[in-house]
PDB file as gemmi writes it, atoms N, CA and C in Angstrom:
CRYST1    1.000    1.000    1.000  90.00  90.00  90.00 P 1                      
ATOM      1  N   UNK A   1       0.844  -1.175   0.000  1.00  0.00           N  
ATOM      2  CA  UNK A   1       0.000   0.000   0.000  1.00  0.00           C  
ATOM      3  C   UNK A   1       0.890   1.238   0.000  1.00  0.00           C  
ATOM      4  N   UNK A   2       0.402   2.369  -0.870  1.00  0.00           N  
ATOM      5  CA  UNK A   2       1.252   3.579  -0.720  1.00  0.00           C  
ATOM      6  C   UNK A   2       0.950   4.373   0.476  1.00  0.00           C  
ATOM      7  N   UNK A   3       2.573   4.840   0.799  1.00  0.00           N  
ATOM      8  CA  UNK A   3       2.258   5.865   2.292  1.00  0.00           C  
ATOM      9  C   UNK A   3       1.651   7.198   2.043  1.00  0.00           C  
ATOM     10  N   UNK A   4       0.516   6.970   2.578  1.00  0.00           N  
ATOM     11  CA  UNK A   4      -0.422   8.051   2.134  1.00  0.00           C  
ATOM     12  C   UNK A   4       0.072   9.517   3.003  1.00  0.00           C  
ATOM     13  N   UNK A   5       0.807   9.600   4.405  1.00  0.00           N  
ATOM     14  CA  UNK A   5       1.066  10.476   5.039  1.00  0.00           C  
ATOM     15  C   UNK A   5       2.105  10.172   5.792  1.00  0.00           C  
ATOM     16  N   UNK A   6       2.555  11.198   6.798  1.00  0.00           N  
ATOM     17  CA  UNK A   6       3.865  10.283   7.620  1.00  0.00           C  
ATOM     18  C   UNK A   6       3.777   9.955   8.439  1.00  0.00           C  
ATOM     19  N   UNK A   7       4.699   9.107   9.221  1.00  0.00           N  
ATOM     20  CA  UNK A   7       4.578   8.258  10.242  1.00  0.00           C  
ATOM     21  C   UNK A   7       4.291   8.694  11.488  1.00  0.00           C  
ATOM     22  N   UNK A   8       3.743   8.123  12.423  1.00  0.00           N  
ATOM     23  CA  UNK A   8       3.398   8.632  13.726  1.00  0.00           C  
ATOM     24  C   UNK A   8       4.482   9.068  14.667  1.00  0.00           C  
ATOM     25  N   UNK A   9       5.621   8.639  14.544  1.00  0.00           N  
ATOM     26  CA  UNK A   9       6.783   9.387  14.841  1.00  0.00           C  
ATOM     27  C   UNK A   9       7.356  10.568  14.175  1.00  0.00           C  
ATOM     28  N   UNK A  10       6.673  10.775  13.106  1.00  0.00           N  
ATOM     29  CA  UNK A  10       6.939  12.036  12.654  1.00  0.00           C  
ATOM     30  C   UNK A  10       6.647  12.836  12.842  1.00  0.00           C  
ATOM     31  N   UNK A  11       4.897  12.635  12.948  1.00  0.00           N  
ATOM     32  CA  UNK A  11       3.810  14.022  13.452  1.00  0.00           C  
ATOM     33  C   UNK A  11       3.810  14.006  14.968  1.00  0.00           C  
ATOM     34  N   UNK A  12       4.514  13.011  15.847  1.00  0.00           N  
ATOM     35  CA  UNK A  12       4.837  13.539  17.018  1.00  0.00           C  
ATOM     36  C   UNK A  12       6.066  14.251  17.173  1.00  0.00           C  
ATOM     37  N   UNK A  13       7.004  14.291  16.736  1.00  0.00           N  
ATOM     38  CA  UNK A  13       8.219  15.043  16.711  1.00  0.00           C  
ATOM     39  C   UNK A  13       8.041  16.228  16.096  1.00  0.00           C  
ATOM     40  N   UNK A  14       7.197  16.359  14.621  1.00  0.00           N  
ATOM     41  CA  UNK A  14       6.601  18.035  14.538  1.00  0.00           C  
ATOM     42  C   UNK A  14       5.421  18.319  15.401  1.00  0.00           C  
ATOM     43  N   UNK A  15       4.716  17.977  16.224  1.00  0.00           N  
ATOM     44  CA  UNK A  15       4.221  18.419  17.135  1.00  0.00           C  
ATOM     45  C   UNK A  15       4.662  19.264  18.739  1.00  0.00           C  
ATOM     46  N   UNK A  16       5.658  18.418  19.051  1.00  0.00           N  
ATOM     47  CA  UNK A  16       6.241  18.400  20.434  1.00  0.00           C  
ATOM     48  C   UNK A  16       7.366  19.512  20.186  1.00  0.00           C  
ATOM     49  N   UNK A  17       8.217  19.438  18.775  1.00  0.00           N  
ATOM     50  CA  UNK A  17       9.830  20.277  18.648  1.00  0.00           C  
ATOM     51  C   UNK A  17       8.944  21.272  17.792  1.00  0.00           C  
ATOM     52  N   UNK A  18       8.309  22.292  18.917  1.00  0.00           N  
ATOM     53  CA  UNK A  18       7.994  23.534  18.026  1.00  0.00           C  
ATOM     54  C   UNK A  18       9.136  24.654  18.403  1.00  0.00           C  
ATOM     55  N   UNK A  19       8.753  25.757  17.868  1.00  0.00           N  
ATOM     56  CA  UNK A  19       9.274  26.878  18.419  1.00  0.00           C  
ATOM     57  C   UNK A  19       8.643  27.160  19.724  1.00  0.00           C  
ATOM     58  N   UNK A  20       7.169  27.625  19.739  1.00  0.00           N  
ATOM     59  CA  UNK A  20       6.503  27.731  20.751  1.00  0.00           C  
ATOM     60  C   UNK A  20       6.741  26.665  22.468  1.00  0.00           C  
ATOM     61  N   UNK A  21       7.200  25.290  22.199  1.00  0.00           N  
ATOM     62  CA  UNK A  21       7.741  24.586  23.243  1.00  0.00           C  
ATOM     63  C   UNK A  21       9.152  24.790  23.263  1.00  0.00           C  
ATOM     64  N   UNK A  22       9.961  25.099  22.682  1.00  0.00           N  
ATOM     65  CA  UNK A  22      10.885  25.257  22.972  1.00  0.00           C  
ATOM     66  C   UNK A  22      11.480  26.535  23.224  1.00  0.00           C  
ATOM     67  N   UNK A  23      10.336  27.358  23.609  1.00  0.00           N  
ATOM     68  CA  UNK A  23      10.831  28.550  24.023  1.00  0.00           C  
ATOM     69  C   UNK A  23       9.845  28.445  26.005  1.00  0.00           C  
ATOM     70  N   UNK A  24       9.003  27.698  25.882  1.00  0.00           N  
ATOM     71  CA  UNK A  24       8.175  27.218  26.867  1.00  0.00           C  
ATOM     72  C   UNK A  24       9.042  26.413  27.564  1.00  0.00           C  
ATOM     73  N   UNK A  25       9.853  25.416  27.430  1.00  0.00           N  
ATOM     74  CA  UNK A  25      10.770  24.795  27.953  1.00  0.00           C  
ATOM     75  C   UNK A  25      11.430  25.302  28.732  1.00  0.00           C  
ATOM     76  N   UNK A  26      12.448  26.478  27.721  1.00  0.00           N  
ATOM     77  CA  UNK A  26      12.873  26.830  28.519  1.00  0.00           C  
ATOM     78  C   UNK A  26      12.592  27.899  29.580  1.00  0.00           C  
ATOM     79  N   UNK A  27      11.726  28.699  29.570  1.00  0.00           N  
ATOM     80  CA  UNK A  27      11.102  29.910  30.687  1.00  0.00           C  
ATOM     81  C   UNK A  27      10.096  28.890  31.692  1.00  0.00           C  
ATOM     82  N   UNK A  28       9.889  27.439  31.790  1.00  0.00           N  
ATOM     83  CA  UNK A  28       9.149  26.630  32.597  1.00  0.00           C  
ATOM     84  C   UNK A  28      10.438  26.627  34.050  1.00  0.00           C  
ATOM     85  N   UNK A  29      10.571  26.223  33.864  1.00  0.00           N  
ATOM     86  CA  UNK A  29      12.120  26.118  34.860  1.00  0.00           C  
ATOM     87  C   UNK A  29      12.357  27.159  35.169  1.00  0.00           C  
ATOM     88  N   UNK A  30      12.698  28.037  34.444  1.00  0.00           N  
ATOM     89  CA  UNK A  30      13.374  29.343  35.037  1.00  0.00           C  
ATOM     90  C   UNK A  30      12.016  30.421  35.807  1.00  0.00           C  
ATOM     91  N   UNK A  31      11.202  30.203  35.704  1.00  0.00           N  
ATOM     92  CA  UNK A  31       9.529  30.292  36.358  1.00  0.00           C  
ATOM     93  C   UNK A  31       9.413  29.722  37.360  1.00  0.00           C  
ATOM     94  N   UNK A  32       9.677  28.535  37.663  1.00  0.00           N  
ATOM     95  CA  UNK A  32       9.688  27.953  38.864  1.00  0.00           C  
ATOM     96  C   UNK A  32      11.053  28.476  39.653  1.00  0.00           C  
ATOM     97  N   UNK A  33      11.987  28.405  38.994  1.00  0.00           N  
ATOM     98  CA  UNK A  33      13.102  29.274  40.083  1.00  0.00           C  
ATOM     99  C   UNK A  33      12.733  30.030  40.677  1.00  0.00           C  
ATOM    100  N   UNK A  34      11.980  31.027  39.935  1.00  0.00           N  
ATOM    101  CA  UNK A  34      12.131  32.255  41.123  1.00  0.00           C  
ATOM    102  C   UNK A  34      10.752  32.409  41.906  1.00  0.00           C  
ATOM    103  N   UNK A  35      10.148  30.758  41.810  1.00  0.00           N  
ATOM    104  CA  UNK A  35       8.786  31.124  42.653  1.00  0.00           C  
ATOM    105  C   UNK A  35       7.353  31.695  41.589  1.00  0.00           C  
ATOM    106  N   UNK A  36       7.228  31.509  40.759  1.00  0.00           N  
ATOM    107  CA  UNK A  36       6.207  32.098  39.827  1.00  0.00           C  
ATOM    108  C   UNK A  36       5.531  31.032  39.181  1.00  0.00           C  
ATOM    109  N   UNK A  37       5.190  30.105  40.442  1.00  0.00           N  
ATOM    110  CA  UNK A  37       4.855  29.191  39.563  1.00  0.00           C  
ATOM    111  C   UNK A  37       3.714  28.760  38.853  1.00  0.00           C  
ATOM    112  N   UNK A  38       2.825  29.730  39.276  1.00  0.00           N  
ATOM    113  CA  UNK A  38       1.317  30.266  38.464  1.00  0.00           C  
ATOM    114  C   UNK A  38       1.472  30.913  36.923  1.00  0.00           C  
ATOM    115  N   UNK A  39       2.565  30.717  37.129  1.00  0.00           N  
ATOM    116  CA  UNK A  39       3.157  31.528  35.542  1.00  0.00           C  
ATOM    117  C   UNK A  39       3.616  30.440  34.597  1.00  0.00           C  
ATOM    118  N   UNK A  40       4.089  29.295  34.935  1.00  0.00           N  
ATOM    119  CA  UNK A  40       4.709  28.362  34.892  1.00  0.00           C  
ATOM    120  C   UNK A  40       3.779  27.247  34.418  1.00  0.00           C  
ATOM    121  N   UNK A  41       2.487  27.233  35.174  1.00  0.00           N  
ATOM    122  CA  UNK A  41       1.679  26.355  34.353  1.00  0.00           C  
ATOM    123  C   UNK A  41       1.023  26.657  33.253  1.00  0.00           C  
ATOM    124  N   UNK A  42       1.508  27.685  32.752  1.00  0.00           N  
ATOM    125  CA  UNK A  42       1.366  27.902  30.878  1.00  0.00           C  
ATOM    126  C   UNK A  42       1.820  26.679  30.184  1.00  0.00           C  
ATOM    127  N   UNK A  43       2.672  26.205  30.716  1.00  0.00           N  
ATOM    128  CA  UNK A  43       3.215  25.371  29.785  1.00  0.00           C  
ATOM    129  C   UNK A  43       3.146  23.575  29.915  1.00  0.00           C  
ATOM    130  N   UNK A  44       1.479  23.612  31.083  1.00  0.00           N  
ATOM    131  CA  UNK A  44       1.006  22.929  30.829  1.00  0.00           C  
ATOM    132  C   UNK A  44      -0.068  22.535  29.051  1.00  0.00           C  
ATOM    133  N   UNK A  45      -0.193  23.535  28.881  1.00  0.00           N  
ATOM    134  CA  UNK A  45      -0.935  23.797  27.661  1.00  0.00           C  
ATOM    135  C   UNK A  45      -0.202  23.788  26.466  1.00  0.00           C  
ATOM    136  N   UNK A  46       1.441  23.542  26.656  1.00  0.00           N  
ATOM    137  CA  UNK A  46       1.709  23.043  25.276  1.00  0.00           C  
ATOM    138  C   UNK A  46       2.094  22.276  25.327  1.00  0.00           C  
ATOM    139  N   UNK A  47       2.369  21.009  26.129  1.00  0.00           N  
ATOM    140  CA  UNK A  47       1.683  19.637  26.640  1.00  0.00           C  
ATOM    141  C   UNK A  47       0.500  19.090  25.759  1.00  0.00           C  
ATOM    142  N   UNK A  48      -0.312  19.966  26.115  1.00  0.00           N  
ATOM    143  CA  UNK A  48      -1.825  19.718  26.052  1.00  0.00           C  
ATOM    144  C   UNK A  48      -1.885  19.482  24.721  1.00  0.00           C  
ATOM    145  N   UNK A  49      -1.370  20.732  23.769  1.00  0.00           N  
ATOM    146  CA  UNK A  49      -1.774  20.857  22.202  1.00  0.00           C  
ATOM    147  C   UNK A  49      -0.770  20.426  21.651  1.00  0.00           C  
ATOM    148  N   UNK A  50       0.505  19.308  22.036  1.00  0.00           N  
ATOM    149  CA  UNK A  50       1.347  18.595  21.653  1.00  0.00           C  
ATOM    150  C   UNK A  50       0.363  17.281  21.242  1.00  0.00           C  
ATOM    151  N   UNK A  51      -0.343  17.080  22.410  1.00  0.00           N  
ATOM    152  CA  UNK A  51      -1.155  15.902  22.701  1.00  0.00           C  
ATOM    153  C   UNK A  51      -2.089  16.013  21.521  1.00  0.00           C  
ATOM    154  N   UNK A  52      -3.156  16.968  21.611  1.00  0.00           N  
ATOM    155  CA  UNK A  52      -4.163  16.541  20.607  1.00  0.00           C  
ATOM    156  C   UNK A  52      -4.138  16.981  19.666  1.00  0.00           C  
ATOM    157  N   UNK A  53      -2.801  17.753  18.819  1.00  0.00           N  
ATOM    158  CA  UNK A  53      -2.509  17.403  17.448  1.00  0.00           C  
ATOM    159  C   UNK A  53      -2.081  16.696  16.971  1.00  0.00           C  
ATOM    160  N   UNK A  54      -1.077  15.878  18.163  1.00  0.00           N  
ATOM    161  CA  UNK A  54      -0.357  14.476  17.426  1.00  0.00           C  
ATOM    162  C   UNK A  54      -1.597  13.413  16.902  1.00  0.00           C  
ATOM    163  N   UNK A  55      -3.050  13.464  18.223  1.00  0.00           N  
ATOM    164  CA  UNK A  55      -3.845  12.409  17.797  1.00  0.00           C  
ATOM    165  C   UNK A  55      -4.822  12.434  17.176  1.00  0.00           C  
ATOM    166  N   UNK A  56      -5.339  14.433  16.626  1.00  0.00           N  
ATOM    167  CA  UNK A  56      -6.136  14.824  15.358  1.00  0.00           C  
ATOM    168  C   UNK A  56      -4.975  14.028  13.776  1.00  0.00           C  
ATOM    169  N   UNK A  57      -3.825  14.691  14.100  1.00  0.00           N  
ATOM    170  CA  UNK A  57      -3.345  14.320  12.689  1.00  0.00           C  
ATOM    171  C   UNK A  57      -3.149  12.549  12.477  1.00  0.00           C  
ATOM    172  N   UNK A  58      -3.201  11.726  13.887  1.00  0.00           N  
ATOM    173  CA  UNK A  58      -3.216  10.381  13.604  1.00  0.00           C  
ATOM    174  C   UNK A  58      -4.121   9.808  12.781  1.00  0.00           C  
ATOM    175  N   UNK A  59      -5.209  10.289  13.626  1.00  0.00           N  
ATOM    176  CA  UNK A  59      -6.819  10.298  13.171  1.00  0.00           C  
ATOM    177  C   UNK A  59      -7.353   9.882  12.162  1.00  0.00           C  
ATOM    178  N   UNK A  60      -6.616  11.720  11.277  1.00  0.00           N  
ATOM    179  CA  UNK A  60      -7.028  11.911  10.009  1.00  0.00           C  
ATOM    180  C   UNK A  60      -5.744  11.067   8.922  1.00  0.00           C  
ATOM    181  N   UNK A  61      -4.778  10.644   9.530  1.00  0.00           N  
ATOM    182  CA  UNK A  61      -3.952   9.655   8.836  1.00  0.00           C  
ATOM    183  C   UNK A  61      -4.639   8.288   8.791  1.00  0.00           C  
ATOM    184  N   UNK A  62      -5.277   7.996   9.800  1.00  0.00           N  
ATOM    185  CA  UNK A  62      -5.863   6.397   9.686  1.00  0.00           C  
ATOM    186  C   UNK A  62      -7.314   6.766   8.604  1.00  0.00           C  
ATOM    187  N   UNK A  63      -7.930   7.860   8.888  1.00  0.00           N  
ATOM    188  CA  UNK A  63      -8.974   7.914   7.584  1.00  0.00           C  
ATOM    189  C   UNK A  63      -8.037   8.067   6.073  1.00  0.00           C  
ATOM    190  N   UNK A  64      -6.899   8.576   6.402  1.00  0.00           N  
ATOM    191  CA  UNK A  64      -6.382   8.990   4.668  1.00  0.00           C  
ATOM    192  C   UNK A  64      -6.234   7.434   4.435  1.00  0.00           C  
ATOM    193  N   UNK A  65      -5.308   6.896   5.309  1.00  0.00           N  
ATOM    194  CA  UNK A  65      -5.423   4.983   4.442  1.00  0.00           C  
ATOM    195  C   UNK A  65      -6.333   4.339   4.480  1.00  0.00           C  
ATOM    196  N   UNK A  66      -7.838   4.272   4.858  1.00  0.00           N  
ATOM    197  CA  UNK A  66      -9.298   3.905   5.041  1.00  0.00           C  
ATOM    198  C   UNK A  66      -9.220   4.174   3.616  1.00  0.00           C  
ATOM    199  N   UNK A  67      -9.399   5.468   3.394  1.00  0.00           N  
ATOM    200  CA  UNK A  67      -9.988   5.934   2.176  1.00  0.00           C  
ATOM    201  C   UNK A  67      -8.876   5.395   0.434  1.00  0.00           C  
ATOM    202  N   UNK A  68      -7.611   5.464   0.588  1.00  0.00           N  
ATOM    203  CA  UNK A  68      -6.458   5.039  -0.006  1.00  0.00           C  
ATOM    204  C   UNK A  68      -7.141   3.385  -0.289  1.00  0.00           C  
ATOM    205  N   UNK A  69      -7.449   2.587   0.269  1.00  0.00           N  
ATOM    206  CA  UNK A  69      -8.266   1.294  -0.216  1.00  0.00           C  
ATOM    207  C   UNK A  69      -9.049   1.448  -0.448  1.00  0.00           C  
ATOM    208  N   UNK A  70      -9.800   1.993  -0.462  1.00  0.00           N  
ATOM    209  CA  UNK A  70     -11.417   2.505  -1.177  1.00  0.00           C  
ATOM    210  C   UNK A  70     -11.408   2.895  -2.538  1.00  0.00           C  
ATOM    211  N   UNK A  71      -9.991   3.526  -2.961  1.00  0.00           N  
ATOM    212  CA  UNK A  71      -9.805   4.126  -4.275  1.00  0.00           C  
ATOM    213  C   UNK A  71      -8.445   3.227  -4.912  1.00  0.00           C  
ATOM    214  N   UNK A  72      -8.818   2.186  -4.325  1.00  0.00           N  
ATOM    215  CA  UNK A  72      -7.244   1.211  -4.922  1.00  0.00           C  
ATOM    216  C   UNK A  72      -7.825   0.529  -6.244  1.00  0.00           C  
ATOM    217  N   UNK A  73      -7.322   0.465  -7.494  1.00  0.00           N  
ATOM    218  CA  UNK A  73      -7.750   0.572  -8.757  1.00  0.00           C  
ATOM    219  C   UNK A  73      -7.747  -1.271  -9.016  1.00  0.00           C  
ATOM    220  N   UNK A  74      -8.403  -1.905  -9.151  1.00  0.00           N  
ATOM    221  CA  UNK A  74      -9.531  -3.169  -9.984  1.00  0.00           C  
ATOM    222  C   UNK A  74      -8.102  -3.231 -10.567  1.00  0.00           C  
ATOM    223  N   UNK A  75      -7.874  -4.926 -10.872  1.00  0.00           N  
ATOM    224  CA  UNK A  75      -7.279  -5.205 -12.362  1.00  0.00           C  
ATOM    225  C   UNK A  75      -7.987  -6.746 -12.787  1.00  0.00           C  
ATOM    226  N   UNK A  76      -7.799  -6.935 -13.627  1.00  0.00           N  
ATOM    227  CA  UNK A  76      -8.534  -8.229 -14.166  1.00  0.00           C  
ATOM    228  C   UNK A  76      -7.503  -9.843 -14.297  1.00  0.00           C  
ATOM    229  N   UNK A  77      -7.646 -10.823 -13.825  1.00  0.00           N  
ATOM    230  CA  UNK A  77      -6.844 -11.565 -14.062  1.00  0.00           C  
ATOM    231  C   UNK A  77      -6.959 -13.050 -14.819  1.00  0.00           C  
ATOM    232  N   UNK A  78      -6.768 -13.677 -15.569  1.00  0.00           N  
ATOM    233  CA  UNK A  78      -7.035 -14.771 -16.570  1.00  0.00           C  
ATOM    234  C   UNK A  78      -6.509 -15.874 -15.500  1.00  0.00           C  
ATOM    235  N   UNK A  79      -7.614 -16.595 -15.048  1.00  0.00           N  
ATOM    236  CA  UNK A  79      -7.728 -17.978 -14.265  1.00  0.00           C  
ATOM    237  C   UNK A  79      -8.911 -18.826 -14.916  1.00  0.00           C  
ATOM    238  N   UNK A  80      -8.853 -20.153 -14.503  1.00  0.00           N  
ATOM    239  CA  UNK A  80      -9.742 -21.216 -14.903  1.00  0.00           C  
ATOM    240  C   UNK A  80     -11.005 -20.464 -14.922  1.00  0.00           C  
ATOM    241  N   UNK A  81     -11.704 -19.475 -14.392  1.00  0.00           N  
ATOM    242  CA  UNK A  81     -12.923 -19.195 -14.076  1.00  0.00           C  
ATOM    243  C   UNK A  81     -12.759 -17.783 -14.799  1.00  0.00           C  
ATOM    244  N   UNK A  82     -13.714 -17.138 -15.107  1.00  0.00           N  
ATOM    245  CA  UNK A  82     -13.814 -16.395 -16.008  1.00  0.00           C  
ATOM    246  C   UNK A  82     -14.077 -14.632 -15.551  1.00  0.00           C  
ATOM    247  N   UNK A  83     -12.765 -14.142 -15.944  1.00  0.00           N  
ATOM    248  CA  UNK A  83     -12.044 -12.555 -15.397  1.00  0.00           C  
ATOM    249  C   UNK A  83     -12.787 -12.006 -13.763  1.00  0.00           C  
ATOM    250  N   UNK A  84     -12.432 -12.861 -12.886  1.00  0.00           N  
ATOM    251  CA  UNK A  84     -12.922 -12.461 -11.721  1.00  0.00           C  
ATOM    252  C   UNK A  84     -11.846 -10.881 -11.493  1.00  0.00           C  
ATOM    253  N   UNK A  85     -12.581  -9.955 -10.691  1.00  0.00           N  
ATOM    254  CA  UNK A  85     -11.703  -8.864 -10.367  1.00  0.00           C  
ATOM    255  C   UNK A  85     -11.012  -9.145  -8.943  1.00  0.00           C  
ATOM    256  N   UNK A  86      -9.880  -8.415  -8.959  1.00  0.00           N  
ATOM    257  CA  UNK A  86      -9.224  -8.415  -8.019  1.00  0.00           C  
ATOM    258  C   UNK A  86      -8.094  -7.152  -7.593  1.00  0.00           C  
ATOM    259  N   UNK A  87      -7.654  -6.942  -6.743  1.00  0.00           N  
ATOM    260  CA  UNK A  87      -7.369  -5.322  -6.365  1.00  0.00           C  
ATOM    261  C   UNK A  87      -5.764  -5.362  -7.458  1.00  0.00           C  
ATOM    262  N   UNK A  88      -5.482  -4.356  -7.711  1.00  0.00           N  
ATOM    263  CA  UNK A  88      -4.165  -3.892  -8.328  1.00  0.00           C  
ATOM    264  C   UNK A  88      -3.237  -3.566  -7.768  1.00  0.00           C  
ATOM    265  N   UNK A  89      -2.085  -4.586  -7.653  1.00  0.00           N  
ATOM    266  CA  UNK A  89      -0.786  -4.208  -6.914  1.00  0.00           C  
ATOM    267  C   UNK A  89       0.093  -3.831  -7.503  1.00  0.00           C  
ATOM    268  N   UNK A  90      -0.219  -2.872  -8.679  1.00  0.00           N  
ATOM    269  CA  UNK A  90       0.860  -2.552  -9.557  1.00  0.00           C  
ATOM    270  C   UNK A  90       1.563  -3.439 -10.376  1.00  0.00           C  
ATOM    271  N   UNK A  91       2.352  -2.719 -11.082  1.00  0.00           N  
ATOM    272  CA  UNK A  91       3.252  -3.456 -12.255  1.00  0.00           C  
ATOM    273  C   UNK A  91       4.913  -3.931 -11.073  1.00  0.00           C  
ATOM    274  N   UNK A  92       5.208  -3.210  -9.912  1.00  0.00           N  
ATOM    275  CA  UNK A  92       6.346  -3.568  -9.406  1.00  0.00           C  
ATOM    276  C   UNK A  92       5.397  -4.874  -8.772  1.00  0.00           C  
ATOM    277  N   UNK A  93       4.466  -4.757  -8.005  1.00  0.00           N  
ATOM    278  CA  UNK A  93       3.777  -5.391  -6.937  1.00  0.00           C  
ATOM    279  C   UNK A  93       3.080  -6.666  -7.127  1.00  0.00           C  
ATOM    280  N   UNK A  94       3.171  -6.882  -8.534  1.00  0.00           N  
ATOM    281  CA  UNK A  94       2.451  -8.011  -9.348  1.00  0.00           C  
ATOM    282  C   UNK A  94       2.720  -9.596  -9.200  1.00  0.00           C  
ATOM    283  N   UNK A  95       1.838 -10.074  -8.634  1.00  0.00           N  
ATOM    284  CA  UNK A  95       2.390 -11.227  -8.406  1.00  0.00           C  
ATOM    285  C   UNK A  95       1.542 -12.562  -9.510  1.00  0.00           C  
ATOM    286  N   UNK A  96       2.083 -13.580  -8.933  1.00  0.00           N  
ATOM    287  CA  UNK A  96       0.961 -14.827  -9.991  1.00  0.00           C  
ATOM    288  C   UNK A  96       0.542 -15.374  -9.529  1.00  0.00           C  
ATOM    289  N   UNK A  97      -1.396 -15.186  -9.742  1.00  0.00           N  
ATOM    290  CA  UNK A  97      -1.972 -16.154  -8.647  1.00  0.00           C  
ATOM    291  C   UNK A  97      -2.249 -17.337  -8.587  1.00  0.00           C  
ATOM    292  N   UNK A  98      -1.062 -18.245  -8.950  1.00  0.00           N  
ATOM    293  CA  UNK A  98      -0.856 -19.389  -9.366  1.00  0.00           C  
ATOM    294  C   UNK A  98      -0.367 -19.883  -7.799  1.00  0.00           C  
TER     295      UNK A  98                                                      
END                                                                             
């Protein structure tokens, strides 16, 4: 099957290594140093939207390959029984259903 999107280690690593967390990173710590730590749980919230963009874009990755077999193209094949259809694995992907 073709990779319809990228891997779940991918869209968690562009999720989590933003600019926005990594500027949160570092002023989290240095917030709690000096006692501010009501200031500090800001950065519970990019936690938060690390979280549910990694598992909106999963989501919509498991519907993109749902849908990627839905539109996988018919080919016809010559057996004892007469041109039954069967899915298309390409010209690299082609095997003999012998």
């Amino acid at each position: 099957m073709q990779e319809t999107s990228r891997s779940i280690w991918s869209t968690l690593r562009a999720n989590v290594l933003t600019l926005f967390n990594g500027i949160l990173l570092v002023c989290f710590p240095v917030l709690l140093a000096i006692g501010r730590w009501q200031d500090a749980l800001f950065g519970f919230s990019a936690i938060e939207n690390a979280v549910i963009g990694t598992v909106q874009e999963y989501r919509a990755k498991l519907a993109l390959d749902r849908l990627a077999l839905l539109n996988a193209p018919n080919a016809r094949r010559c057996t004892s029984r007469p041109w039954p259809r069967s899915p298309s694995r390409g010209a690299a992907g082609a095997r003999d259903p012998s």
